[in-house]
Structure formats: structure tokens, C-alpha cells
N, C-alpha and C positions, 0 to 999 in steps of 0.2 A: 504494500500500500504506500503509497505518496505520503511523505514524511506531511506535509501542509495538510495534506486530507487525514492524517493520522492523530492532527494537535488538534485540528477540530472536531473532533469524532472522539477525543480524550476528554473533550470539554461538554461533551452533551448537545454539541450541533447537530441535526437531525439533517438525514441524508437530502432532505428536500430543501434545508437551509444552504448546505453545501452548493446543490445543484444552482440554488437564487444565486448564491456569491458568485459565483464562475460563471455566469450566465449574465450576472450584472460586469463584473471585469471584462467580461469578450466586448460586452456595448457601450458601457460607460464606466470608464476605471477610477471617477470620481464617485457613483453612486456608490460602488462596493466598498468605496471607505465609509460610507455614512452607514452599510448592513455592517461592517464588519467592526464599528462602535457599539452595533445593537447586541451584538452574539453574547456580550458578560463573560469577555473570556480576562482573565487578570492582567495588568497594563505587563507585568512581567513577562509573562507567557508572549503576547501579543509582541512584547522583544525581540523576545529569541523569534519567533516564527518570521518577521522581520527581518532579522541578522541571517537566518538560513535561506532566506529569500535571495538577498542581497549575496549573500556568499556562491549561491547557486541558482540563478534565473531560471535555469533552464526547470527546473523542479514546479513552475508555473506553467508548463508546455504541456511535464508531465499527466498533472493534476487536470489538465484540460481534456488533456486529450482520453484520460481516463475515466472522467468523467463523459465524455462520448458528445463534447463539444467541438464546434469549427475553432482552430487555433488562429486561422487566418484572419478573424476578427479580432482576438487579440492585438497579433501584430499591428492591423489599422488602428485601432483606439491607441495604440501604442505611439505610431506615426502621426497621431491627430495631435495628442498631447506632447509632441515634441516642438510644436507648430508655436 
């Protein structure tokens, strides 16, 4: 399992909160910060999953595509917010 889908699934996010997070990041990578305030996951926690983000992008490709989303909207929201 994807180390990000394993810290939210350690915290009692439910599989269908997951699927919103990753679904709101592939369209708008601002909204999923305002779900990913809502989750009540400890500012600690929400660190480290940060720092392992940051250490390893590619682990947000994973979680995407594991989750059985387009990545390629990723990348655009990604290219939109570089703008």
C-alpha cells in the first residue's frame, strides 16, 4: 500500500475520503488543502506525510494511480499552479 494512503487509513480516513482527496488534487490542488484540514489528522502527522511527500513526489503518482485515477490531470493542475 502507498505509504500517503497508509497514514490516512492509520488515521481513520475512510476509503471514500481518500478517493475525494485525490480526486480533488487531480482538479484543484488548492481544494485538497482545505479536505485535507478537514481529515483531524494531528499537525504532527500531517508533517511527516509532508516531509515524505516532499522527499518522494513520485509517491503522489503512486497513490493516484492506485487509486484508479487519471494522473495526467495531476500533472495539469500541477502546470496550472506553476503559472
Amino acid at each position: 500500500m502507498n505509504p500517503i494512503i497508509a497514514i490516512l487509513k492509520e488515521h481513520n480516513v475512510t476509503d471514500a475520503k481518500i478517493q475525494e482527496l485525490f480526486q480533488a488534487l487531480t482538479d484543484n490542488p488548492l481544494m485538497a488543502m482545505g479536505i485535507i484540514g478537514q481529515l483531524g489528522i494531528p499537525p504532527e502527522k500531517l508533517q511527516q506525510l509532508m516531509a515524505l511527500v516532499m522527499q518522494n513526489p513520485a509517491l503522489i503518482k503512486e497513490a493516484v494511480l492506485e487509486l484508479g485515477l487519471d494522473f495526467a490531470k495531476v500533472e495539469a493542475a500541477k502546470a496550472q499552479l506553476q503559472k
